[in-house]
PDB file of N, CA, C and O in Angstrom, chain B, residues numbered from 101:
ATOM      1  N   UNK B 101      -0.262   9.802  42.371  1.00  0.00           N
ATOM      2  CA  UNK B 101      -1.341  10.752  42.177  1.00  0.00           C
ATOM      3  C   UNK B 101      -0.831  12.191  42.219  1.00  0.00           C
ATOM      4  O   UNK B 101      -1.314  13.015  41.442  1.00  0.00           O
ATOM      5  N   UNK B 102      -0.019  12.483  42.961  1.00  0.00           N
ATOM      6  CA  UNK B 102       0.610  13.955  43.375  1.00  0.00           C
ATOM      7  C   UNK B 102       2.018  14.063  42.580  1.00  0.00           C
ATOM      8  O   UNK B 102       2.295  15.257  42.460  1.00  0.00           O
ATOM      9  N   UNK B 103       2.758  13.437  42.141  1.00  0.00           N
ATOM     10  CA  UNK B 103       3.848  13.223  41.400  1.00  0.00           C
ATOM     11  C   UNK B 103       4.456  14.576  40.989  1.00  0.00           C
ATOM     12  O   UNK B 103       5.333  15.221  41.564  1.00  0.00           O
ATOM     13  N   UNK B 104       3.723  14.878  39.758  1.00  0.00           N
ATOM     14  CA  UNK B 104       3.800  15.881  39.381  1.00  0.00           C
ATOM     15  C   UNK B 104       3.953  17.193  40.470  1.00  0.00           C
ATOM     16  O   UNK B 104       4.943  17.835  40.823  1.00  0.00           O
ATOM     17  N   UNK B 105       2.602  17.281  40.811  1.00  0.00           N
ATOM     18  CA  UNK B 105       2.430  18.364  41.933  1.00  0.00           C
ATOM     19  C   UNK B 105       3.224  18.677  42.927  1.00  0.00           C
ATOM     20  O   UNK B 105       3.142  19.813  43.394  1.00  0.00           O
ATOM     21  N   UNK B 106       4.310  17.586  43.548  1.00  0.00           N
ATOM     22  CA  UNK B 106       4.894  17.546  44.354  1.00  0.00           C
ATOM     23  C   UNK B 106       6.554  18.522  43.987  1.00  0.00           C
ATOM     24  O   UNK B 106       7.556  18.661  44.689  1.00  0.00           O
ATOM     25  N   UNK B 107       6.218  19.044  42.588  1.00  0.00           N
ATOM     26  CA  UNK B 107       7.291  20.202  42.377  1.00  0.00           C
ATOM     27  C   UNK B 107       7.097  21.363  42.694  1.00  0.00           C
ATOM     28  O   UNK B 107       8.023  22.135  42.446  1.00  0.00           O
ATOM     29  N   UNK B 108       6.126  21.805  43.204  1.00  0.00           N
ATOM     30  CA  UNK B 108       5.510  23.029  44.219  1.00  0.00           C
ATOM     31  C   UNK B 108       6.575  22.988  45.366  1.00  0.00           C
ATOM     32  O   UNK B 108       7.171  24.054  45.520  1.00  0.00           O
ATOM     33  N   UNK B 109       6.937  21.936  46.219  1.00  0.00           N
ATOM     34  CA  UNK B 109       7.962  22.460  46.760  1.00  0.00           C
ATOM     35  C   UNK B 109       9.280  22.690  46.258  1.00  0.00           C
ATOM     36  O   UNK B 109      10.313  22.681  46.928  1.00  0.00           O
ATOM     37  N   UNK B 110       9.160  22.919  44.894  1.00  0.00           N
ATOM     38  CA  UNK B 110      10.584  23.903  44.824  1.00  0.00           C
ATOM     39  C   UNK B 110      10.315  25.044  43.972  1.00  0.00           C
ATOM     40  O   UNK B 110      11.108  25.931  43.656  1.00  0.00           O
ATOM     41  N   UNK B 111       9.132  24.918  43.649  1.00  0.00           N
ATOM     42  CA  UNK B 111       8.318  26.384  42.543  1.00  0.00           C
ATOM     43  C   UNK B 111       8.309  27.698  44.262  1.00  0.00           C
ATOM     44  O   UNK B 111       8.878  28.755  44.534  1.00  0.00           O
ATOM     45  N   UNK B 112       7.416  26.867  44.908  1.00  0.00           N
ATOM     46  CA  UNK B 112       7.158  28.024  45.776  1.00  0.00           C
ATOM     47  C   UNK B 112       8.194  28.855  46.463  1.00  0.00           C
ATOM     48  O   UNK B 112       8.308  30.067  46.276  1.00  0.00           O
ATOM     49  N   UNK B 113       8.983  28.111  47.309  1.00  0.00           N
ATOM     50  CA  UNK B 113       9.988  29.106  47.868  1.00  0.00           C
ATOM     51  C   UNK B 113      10.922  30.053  46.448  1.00  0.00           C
ATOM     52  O   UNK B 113      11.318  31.216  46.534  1.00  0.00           O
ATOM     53  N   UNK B 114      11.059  29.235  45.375  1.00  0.00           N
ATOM     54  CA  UNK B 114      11.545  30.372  44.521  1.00  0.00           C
ATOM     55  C   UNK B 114      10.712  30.922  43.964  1.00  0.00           C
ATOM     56  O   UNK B 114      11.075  31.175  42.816  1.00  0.00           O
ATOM     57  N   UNK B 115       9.183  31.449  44.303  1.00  0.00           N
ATOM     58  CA  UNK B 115       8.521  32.297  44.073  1.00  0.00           C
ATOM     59  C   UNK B 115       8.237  32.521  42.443  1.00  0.00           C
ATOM     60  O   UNK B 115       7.984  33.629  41.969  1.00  0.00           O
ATOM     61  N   UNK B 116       8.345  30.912  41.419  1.00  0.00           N
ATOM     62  CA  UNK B 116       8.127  30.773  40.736  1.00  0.00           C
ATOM     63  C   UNK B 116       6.854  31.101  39.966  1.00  0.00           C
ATOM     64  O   UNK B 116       6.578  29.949  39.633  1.00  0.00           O
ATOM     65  N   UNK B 117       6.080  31.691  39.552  1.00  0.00           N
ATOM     66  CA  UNK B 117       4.864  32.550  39.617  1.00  0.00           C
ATOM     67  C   UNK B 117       4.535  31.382  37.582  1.00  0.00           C
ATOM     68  O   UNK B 117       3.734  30.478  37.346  1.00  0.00           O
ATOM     69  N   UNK B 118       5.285  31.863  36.915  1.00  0.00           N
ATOM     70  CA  UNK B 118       5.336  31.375  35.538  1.00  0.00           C
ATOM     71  C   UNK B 118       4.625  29.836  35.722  1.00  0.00           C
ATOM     72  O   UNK B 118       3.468  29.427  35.622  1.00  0.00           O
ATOM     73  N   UNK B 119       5.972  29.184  36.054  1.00  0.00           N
ATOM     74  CA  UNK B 119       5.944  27.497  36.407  1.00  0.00           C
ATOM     75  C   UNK B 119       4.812  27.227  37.120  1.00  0.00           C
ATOM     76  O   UNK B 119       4.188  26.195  36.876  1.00  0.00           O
ATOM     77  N   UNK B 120       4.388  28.111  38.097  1.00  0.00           N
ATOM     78  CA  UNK B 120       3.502  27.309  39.541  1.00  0.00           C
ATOM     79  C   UNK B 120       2.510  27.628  38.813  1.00  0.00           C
ATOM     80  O   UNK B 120       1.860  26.612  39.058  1.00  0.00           O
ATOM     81  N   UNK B 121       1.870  28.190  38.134  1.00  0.00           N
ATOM     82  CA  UNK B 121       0.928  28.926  37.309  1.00  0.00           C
ATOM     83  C   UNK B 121       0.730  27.682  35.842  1.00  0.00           C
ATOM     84  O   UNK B 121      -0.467  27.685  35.556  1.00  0.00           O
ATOM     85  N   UNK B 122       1.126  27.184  35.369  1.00  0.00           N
ATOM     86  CA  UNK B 122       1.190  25.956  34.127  1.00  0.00           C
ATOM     87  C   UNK B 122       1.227  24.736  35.299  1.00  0.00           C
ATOM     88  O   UNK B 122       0.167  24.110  35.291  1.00  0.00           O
ATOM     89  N   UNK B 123       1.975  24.362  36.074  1.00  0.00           N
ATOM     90  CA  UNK B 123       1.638  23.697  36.605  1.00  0.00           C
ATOM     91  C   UNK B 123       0.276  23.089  37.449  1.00  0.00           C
ATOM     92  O   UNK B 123      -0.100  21.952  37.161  1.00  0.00           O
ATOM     93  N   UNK B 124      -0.178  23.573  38.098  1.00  0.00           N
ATOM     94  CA  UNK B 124      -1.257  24.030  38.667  1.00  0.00           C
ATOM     95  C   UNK B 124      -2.711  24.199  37.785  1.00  0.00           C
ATOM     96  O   UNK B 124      -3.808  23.731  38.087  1.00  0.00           O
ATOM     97  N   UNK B 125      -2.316  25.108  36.476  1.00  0.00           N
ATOM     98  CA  UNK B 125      -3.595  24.661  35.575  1.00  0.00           C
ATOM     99  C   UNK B 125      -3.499  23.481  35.090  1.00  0.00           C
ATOM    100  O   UNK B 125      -4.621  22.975  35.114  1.00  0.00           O
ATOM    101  N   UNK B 126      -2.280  22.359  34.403  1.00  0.00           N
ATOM    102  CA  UNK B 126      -2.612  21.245  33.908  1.00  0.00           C
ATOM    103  C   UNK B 126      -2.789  20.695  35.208  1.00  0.00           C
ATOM    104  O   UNK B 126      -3.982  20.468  35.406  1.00  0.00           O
ATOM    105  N   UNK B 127      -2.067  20.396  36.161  1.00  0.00           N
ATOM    106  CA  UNK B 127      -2.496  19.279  37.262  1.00  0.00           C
ATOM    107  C   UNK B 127      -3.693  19.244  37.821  1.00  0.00           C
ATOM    108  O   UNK B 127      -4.184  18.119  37.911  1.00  0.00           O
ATOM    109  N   UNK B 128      -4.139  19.885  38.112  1.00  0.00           N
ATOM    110  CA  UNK B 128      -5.526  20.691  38.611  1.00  0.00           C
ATOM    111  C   UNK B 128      -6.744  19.867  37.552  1.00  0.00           C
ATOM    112  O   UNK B 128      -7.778  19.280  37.869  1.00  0.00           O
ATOM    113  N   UNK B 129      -6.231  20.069  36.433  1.00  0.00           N
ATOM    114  CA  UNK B 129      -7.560  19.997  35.451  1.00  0.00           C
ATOM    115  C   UNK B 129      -7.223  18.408  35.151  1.00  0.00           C
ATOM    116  O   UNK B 129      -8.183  17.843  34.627  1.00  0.00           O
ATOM    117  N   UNK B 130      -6.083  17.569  35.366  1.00  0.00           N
ATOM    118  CA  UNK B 130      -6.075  16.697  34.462  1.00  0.00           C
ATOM    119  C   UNK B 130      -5.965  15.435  35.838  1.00  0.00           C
ATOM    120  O   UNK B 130      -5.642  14.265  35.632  1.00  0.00           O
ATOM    121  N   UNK B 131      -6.343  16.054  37.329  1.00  0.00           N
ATOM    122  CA  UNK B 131      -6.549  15.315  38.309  1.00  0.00           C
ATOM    123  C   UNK B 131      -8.113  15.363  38.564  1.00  0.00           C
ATOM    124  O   UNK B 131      -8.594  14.602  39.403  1.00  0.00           O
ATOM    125  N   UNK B 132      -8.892  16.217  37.877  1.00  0.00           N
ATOM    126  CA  UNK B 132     -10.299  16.376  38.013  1.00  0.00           C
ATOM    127  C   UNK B 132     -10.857  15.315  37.111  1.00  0.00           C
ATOM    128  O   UNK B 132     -11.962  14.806  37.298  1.00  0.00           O
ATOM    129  N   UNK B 133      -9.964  14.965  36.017  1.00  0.00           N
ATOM    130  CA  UNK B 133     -10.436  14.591  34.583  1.00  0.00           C
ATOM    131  C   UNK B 133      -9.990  13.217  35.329  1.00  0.00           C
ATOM    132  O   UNK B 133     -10.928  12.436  35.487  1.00  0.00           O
ATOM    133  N   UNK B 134      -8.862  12.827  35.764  1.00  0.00           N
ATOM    134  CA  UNK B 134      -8.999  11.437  36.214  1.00  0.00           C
ATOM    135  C   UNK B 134     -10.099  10.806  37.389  1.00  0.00           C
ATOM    136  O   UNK B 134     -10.305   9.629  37.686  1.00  0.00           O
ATOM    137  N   UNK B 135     -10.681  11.992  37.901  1.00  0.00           N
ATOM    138  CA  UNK B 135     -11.662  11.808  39.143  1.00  0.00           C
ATOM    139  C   UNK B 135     -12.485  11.435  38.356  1.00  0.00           C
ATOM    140  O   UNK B 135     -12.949  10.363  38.743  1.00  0.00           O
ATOM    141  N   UNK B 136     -13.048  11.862  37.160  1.00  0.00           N
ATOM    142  CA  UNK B 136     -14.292  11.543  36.136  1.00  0.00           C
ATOM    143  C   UNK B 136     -14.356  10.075  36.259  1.00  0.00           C
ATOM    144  O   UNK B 136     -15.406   9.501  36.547  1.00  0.00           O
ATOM    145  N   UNK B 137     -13.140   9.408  36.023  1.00  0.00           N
ATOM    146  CA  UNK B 137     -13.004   8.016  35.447  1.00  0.00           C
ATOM    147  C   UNK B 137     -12.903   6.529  36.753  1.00  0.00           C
ATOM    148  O   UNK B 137     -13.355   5.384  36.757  1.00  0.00           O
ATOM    149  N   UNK B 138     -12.146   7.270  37.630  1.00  0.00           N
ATOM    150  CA  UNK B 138     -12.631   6.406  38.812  1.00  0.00           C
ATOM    151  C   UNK B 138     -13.738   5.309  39.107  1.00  0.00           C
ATOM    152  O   UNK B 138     -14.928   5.478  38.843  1.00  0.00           O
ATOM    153  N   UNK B 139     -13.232   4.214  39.659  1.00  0.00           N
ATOM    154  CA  UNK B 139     -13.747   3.587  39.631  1.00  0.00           C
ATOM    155  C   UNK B 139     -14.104   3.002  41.162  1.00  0.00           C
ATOM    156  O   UNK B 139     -14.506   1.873  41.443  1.00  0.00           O
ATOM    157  N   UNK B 140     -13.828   4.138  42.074  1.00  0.00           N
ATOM    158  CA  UNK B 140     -13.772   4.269  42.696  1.00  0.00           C
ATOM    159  C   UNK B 140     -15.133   5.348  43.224  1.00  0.00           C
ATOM    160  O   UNK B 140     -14.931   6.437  43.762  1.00  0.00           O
ATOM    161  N   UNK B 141     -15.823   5.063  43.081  1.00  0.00           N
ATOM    162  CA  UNK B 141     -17.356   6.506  43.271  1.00  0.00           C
ATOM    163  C   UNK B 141     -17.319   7.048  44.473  1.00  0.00           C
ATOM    164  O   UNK B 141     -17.573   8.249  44.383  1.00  0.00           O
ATOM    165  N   UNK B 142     -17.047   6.589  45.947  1.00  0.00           N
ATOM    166  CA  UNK B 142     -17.144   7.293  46.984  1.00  0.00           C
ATOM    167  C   UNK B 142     -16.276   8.202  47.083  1.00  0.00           C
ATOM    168  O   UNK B 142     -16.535   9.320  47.526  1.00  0.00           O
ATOM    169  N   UNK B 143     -14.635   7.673  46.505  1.00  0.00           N
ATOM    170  CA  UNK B 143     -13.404   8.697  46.628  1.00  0.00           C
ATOM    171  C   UNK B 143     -13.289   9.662  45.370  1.00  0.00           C
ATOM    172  O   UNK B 143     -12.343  10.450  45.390  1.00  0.00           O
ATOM    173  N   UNK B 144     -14.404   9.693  43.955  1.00  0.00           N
ATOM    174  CA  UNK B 144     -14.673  10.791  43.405  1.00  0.00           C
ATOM    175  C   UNK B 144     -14.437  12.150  44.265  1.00  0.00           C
ATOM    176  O   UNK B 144     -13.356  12.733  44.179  1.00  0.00           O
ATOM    177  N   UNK B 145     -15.576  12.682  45.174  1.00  0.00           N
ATOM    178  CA  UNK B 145     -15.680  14.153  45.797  1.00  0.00           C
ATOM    179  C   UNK B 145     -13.777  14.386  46.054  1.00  0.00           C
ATOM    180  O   UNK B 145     -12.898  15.122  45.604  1.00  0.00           O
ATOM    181  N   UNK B 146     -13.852  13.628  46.719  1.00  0.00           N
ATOM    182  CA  UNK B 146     -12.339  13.887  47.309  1.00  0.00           C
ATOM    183  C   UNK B 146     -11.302  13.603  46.450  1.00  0.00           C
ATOM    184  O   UNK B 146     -10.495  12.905  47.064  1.00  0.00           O
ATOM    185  N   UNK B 147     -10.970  13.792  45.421  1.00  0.00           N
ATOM    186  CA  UNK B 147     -10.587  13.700  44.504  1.00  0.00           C
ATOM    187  C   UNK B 147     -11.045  14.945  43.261  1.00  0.00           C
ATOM    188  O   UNK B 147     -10.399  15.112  42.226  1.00  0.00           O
ATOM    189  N   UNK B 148     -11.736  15.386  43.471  1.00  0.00           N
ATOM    190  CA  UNK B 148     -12.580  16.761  43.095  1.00  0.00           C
ATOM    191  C   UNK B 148     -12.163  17.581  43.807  1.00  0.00           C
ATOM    192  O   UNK B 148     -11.640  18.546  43.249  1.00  0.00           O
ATOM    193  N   UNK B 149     -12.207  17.566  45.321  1.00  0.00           N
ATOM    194  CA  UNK B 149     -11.811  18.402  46.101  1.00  0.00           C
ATOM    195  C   UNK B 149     -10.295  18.983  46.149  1.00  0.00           C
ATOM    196  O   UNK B 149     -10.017  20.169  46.328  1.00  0.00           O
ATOM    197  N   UNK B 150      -9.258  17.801  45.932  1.00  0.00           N
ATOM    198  CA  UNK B 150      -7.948  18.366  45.898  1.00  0.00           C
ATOM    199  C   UNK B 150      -7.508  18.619  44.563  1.00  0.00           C
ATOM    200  O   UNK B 150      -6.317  18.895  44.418  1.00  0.00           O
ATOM    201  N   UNK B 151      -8.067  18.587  43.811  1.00  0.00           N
ATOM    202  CA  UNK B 151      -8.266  19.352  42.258  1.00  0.00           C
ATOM    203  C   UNK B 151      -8.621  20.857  42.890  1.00  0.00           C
ATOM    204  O   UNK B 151      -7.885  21.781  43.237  1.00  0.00           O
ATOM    205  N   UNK B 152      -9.465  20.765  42.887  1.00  0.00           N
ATOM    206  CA  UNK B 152      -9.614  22.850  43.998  1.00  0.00           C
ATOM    207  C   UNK B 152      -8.670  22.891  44.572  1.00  0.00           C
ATOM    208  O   UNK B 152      -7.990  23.784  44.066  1.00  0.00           O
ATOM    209  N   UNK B 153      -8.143  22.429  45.408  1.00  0.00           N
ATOM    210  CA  UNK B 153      -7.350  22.716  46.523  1.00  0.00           C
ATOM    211  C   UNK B 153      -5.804  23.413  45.657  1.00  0.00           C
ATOM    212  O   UNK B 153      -5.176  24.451  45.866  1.00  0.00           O
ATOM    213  N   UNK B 154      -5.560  22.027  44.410  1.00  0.00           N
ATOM    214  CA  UNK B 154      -4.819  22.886  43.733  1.00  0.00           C
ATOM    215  C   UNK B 154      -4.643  24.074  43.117  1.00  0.00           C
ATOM    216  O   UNK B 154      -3.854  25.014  43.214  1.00  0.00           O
ATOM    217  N   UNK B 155      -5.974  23.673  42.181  1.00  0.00           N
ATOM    218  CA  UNK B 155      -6.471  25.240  42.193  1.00  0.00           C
ATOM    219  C   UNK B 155      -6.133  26.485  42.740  1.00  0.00           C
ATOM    220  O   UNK B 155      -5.600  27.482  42.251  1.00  0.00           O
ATOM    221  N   UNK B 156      -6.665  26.148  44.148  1.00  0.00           N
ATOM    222  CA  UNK B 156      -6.205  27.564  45.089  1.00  0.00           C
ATOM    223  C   UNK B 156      -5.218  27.863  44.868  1.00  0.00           C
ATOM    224  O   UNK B 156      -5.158  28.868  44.160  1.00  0.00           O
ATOM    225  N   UNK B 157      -3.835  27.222  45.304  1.00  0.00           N
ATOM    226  CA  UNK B 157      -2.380  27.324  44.867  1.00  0.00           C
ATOM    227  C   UNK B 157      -2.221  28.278  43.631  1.00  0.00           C
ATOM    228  O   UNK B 157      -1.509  29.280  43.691  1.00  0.00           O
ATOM    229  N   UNK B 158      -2.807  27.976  42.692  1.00  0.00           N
ATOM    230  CA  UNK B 158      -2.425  28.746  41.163  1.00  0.00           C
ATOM    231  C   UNK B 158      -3.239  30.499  41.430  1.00  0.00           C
ATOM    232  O   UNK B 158      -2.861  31.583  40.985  1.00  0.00           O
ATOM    233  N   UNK B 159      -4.355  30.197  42.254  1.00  0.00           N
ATOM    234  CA  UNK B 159      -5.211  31.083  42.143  1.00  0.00           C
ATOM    235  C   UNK B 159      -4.361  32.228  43.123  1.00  0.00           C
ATOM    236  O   UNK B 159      -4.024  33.339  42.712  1.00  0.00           O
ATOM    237  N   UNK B 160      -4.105  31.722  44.457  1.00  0.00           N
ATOM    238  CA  UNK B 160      -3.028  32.732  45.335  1.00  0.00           C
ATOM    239  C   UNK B 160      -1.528  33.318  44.381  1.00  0.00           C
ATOM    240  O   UNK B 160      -0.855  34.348  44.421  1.00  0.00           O
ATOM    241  N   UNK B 161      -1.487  32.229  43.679  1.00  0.00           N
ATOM    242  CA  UNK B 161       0.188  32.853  42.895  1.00  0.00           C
ATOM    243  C   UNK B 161      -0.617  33.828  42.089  1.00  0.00           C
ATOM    244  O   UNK B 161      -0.201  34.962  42.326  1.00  0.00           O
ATOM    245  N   UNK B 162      -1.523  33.832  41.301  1.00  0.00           N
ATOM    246  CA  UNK B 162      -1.971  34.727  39.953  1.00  0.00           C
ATOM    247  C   UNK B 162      -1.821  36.306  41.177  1.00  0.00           C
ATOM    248  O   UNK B 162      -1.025  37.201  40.896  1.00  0.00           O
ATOM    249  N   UNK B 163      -2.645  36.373  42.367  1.00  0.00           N
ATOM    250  CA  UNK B 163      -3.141  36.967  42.923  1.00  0.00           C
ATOM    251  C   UNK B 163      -1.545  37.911  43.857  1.00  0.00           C
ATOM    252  O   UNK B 163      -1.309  38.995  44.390  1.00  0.00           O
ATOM    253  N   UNK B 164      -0.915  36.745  43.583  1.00  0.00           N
ATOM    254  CA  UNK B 164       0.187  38.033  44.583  1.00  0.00           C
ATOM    255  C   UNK B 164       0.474  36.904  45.837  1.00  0.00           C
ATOM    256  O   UNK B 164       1.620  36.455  45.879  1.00  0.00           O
ATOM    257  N   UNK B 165      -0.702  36.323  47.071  1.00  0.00           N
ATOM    258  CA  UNK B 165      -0.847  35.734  47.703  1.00  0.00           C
ATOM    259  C   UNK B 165       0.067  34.539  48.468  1.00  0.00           C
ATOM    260  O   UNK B 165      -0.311  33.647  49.227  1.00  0.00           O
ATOM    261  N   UNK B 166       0.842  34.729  48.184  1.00  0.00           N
ATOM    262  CA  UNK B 166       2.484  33.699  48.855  1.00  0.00           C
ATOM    263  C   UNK B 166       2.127  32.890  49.833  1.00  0.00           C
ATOM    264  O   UNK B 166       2.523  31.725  49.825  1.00  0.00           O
ATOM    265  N   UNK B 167       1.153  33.473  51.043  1.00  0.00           N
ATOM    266  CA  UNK B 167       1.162  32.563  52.089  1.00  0.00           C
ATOM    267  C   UNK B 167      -0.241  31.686  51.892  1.00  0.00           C
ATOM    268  O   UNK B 167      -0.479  30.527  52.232  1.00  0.00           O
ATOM    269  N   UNK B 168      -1.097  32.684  51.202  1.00  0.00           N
ATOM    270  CA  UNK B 168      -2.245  31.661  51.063  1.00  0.00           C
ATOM    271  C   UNK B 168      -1.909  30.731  49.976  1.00  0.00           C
ATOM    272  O   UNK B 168      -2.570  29.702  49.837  1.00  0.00           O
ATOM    273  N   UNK B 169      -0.869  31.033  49.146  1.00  0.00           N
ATOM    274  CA  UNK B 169      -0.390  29.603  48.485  1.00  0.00           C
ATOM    275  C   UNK B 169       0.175  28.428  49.230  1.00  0.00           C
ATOM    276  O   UNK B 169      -0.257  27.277  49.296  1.00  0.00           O
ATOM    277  N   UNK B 170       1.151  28.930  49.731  1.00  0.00           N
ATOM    278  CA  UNK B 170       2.013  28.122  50.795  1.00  0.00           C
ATOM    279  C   UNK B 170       1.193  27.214  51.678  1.00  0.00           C
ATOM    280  O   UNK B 170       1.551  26.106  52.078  1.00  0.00           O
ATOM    281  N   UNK B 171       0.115  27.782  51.918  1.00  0.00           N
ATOM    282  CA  UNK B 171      -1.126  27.498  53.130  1.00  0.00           C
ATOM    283  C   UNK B 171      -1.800  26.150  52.154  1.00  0.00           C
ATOM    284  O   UNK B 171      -1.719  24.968  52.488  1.00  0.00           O
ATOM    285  N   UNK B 172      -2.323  26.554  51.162  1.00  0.00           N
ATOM    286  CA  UNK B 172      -2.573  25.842  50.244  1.00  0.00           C
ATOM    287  C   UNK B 172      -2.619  24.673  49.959  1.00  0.00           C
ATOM    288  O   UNK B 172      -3.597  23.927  49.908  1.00  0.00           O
ATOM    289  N   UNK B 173      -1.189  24.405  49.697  1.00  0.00           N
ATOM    290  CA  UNK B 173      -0.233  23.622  49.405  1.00  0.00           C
ATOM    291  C   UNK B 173       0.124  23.012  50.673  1.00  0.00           C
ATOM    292  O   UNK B 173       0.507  21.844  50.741  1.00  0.00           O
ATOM    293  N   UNK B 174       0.022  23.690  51.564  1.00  0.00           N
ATOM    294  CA  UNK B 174       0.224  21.954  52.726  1.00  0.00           C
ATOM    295  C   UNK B 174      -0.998  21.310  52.916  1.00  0.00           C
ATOM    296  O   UNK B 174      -1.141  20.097  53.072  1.00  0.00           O
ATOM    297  N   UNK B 175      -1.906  22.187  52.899  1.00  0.00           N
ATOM    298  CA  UNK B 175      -3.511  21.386  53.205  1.00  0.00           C
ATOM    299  C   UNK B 175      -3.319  20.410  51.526  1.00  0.00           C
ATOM    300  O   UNK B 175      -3.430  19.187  51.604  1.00  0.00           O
ATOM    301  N   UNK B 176      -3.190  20.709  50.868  1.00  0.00           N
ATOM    302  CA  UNK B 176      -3.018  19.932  49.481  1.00  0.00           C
ATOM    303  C   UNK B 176      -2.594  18.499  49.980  1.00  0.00           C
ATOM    304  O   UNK B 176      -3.428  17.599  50.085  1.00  0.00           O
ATOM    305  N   UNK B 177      -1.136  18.308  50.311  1.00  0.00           N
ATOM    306  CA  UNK B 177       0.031  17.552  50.431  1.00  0.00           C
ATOM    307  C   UNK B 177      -0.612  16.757  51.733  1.00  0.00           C
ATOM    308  O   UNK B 177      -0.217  15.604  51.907  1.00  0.00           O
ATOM    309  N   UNK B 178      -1.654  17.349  52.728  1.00  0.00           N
ATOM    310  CA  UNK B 178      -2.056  16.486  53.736  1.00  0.00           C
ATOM    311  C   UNK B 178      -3.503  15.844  53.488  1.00  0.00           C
ATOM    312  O   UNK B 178      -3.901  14.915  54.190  1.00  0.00           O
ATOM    313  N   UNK B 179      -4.200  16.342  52.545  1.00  0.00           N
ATOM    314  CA  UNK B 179      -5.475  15.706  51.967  1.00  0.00           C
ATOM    315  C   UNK B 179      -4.913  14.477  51.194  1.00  0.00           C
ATOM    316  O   UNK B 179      -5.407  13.371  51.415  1.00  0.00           O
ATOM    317  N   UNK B 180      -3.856  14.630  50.259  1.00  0.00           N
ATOM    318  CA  UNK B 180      -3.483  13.889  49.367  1.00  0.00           C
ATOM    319  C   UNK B 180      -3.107  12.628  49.879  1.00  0.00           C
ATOM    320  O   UNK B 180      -3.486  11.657  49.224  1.00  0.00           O
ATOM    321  N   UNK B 181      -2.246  12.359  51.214  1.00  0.00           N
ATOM    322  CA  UNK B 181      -1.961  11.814  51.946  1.00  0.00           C
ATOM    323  C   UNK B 181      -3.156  10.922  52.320  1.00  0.00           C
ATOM    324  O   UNK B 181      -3.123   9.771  51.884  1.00  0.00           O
ATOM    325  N   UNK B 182      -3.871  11.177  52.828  1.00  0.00           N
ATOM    326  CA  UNK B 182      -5.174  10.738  53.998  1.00  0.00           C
ATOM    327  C   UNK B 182      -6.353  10.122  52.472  1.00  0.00           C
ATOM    328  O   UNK B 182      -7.163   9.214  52.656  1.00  0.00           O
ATOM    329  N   UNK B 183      -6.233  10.667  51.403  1.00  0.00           N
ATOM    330  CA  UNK B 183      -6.623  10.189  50.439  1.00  0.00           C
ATOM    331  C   UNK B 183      -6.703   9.045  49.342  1.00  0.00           C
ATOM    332  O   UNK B 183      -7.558   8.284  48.889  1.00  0.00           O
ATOM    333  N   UNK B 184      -5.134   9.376  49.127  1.00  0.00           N
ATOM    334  CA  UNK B 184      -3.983   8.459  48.458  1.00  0.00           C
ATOM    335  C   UNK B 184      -4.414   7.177  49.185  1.00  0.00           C
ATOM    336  O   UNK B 184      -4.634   6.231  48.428  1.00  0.00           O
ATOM    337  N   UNK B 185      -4.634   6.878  50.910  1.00  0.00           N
ATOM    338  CA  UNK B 185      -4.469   5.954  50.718  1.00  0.00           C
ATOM    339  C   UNK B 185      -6.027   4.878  50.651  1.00  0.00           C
ATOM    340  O   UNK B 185      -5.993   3.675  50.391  1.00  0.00           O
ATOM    341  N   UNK B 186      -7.227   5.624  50.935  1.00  0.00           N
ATOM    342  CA  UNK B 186      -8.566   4.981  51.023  1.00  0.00           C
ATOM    343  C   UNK B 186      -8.844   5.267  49.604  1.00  0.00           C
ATOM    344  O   UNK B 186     -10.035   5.034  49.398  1.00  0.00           O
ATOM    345  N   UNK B 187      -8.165   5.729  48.397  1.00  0.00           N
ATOM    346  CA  UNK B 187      -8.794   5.921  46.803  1.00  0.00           C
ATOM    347  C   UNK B 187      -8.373   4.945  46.251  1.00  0.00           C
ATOM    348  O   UNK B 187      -9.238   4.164  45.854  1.00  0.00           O
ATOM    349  N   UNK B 188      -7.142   4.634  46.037  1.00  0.00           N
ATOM    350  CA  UNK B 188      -7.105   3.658  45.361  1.00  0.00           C
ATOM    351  C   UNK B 188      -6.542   2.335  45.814  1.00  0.00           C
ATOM    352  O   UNK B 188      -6.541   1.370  45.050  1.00  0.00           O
TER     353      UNK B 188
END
């Protein structure tokens, strides 16, 4: 589920702004778009939710924001976790 996303830890410390920024809009949008399809209905929201969460990430890099990315991105990586495993 996080696959992709899980290259944030090497976008961020090199303060990759370009990359974390494309990244972040496709993953973001195309983890919302798989929440659509779920077949799974209770773990929809939460699955919506760390679609935002990514979000944020892209939204702190556009913004300047380093730590509220960083911040971000672990709440990301620990939802995903606790998620990953009651979704599917």
């Amino acid at each position: 589920m996080t696959t992709f996303a899980s290259t944030l830890d090497t976008l961020l410390p090199r303060r990759d702004a370009e990359h974390i920024l494309l990244l972040t809009g496709t993953v973001a949008a195309d983890l919302a778009a798989d929440a659509s399809t779920m077949s799974n209905l209770a773990a929809r929201p939460d699955i919506y939710a760390l679609a935002e969460r990514l979000a944020e990430v892209g939204a702190a890099v556009r913004d300047g924001d380093w730590d509220t990315a960083e911040a971000s991105w672990a709440a990301f990586r620990a939802e995903a976790d606790d998620i990953e495993e009651r979704a599917f």
